[in-house]
N, C-alpha and C positions, 0 to 999 in steps of 0.2 A: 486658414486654407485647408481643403481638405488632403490636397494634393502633396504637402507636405505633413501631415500625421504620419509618426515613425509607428506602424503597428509591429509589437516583437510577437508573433507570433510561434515561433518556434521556443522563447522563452518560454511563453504561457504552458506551453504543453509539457515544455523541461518539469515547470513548478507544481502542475496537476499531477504528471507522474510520482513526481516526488511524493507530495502529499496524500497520494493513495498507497502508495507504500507503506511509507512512515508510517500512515494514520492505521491502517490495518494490520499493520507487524504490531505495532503498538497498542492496539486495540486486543489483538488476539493472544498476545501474550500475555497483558495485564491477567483478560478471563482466563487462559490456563495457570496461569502465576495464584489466582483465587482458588479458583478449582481445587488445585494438586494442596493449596494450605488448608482448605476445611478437611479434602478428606486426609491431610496428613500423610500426602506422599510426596517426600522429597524429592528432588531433581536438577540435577546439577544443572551449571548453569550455561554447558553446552546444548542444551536439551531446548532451552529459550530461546537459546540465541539462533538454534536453525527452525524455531517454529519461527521466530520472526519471519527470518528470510524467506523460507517457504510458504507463508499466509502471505508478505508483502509480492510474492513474485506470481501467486496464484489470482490475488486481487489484480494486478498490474494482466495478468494474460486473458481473466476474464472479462475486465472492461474494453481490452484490445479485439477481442471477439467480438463483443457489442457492437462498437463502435464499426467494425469490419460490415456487421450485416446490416446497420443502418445506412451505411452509403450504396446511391445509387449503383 
């Protein structure tokens, strides 16, 4: 029945945010984590940990833009 299909819809969106986070904190830090070791500039590891947060929060505000100007 279609009438009872539970759609979790607001999970889905929970799980996509997440995953563009994560996946882009973790994406960007790996390449500056390379970066900074070929050319041999140290950096602590507060320096990582707020590129994370700010690549994951910049990915997350720029997909929300998108998505803002694709709806009617």
């Amino acid at each position: 029945m279609l009438s009872s299909a539970n759609l979790n819809l607001e999970g889905a969106l929970i799980y996509i945010a997440l995953m563009l986070f994560f996946g882009a904190g973790i994406l960007y830090t790996l390449i500056v984590f390379i970066v900074n070791s070929v050319q041999k500039k140290p950096k602590s590891g507060s320096y990582y940990l707020i590129s994370f947060f700010v690549s994951g929060f910049l990915v997350l505000l720029i997909s929300a833009l998108i998505l803002i100007s694709l709806l009617p």
